[in-house]
N, C-alpha and C positions, 0 to 999 in steps of 0.2 A: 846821828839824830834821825828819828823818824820822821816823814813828812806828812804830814794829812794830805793826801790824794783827793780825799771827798769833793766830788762835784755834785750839787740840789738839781736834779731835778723838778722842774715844773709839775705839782701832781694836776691832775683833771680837774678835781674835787675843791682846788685850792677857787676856781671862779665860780664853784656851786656854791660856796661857804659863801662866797665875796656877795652872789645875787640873793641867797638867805638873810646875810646879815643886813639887808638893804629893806627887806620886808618886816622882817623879826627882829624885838628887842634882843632874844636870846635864841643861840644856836647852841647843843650839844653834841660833839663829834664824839664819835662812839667807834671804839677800836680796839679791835684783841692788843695783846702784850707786843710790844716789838714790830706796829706794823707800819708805825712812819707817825701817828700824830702827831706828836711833839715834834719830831722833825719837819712836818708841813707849817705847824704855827710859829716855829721859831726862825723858818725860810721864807716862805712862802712874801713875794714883795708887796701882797697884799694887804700885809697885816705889820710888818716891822717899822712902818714909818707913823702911824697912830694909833693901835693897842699898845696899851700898857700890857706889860707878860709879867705874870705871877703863877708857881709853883707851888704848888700844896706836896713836894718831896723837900722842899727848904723848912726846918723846921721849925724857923723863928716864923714864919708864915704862916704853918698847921699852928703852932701853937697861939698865934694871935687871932688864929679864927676861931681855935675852940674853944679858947677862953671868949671872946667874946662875939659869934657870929654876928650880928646885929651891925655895932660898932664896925667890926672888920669890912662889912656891904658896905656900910652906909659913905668910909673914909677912903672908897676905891673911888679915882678918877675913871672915868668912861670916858670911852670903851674900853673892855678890860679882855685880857684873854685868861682866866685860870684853869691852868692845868691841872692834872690830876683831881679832878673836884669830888674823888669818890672819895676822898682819905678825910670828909670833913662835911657829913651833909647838912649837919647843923646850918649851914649855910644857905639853901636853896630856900628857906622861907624868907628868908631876910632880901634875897635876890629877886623873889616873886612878888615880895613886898616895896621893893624899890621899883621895879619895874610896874607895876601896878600903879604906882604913886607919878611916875616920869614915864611915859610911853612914847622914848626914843628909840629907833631903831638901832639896832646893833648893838647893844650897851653890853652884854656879854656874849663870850664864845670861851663856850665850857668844855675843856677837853677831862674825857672817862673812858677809864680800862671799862670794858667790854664786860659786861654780867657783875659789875661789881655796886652796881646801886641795887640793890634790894627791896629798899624800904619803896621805891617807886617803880609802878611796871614802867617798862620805855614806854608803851604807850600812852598814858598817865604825862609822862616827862616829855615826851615830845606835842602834846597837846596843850598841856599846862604853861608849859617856859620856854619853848620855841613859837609854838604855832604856825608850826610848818616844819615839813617831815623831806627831807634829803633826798628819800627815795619817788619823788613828783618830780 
């Protein structure tokens, strides 16, 4: 039997995200293929004892956003971490629209493969649904 070795490292980025989600309803972490996000949100001890984690690669979970984005925002407990949030952007109005509505801090932290929102420049998406940019 194989043994999983893996030890988490602590990333940097995991107390940039922690003091972002302090000021901003919404954070977007933004990351090429393979380069730890999903491994920082699902370790990081910042986040595992009050984000809820939700997966947009689970497919009863794509499919209940796309059927119904709206409904799928509105019946998430906050704070929420969803992942992959680029497989499903029908979502991101309904997310601006809640957060619009409730202006608590932290309420999402959006994890997105790197160049795969389109429809929004990052500029656009980090002004609009962050309000505040990683790189300060």
């Amino acid at each position: 039997m194989i043994q999983n070795t893996f030890k988490y490292v602590e990333r940097h980025i995991a107390s940039r995200i922690q003091k972002h989600l302090k000021i901003a309803p919404v954070v977007l972490l933004i990351g090429p293929r393979q380069a730890g996000k999903t491994t920082l949100i699902n370790n990081a001890s910042i986040f595992n004892s009050e984000y809820q984690y939700i997966t947009l690669d689970n497919l009863t979970q794509l499919n209940a956003a796309k059927m119904d984005p709206v409904g799928f925002v509105n019946n998430l407990q906050v704070p929420v971490i969803i992942d992959e949030v680029q497989r499903c952007l029908d979502i991101m109005l309904p997310i601006k629209f809640r957060v619009d509505t409730n202006k608590q801090k932290g309420m999402f932290l959006l994890g997105e493969l790197e160049g795969c929102i389109i429809f929004f420049s990052r500029k656009k998406i980090l002004s609009k649904y962050t309000g505040t940019n990683l790189n300060n």
